[in-house]
N, C-alpha and C positions, 0 to 999 in steps of 0.2 A: 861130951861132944860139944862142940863151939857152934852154939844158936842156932842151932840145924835139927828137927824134925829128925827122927831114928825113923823108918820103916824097916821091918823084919819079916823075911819071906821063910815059911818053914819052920817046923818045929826042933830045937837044939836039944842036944842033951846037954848037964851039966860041963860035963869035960868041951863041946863046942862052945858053948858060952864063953868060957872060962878063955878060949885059943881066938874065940870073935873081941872079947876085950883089951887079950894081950896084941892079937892082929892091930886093932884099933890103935892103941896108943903109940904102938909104932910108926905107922901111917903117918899120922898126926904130929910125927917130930920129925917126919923126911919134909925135904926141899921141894917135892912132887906135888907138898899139900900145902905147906906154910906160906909158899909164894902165892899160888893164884886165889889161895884162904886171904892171903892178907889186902891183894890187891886189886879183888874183885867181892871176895866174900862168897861165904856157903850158902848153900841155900838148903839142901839134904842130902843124908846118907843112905843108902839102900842096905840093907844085907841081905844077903840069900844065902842057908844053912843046905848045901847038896847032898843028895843021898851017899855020896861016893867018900865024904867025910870033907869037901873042901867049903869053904868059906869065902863066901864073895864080896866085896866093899866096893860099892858106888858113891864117887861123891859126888852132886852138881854146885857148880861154882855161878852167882849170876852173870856173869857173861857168856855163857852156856858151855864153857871148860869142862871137863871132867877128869876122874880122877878113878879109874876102877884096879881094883889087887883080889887076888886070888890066890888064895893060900889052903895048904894041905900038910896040917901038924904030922899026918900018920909017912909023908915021904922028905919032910922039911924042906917047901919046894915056895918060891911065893913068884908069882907073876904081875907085872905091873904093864899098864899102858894107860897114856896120858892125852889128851887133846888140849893145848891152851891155846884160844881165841887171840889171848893179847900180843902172840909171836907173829899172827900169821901180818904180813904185808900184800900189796899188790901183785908182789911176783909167787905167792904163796897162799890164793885162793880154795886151793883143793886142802879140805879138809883129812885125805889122807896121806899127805905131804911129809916128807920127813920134818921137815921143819916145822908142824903144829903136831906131830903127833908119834911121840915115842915110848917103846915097848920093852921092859928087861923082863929078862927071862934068868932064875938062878936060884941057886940055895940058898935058904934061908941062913944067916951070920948067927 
């Protein structure tokens, strides 16, 4: 993890762990993360281990960005939604604006 604090909500089984590391490093090499990683900087990652078997990743960026994905090894599904601070302008105040704040929804590649 890149200089960022890990908190972890929930107890994993091994095979979670194992789909929270692989989730992780994925993450960590999309464009979702490496930009506002790069030009804001992390600050922490959350995980939350659900009973339903999915896998939750918060990141916060210091300019109060975020970064959360949700994924479920057992239907190979990952959901992604974004807020980055550094997009929004004058005409793009509202924080759930399409333009600060975007959501994919898909299977997992």
């Amino acid at each position: 993890m890149r200089s960022a604090g890990v908190v972890a909500e929930g107890k994993p089984s091994s095979q979670e762990g194992a789909t929270a590391t692989a989730l992780q490093r994925s993450v960590e090499n999309n464009p979702l993360f490496t930009i506002p990683a790069a030009s804001a900087g992390l600050v922490a990652c959350h995980v939350r281990y659900l009973p339903c078997g999915e896998t939750v990743l918060k990141y916060e960026f210091r300019d109060h960005a975020w970064l959360r994905v949700a994924g479920n090894e057992h239907i190979e599904y990952m959901e992604q939604t974004a807020r980055f601070n550094h997009f929004r302008g004058k005409r793009s105040q509202n924080p759930s604006s399409p333009v600060s704040r975007m959501r994919f929804l898909g299977k997992r590649l």
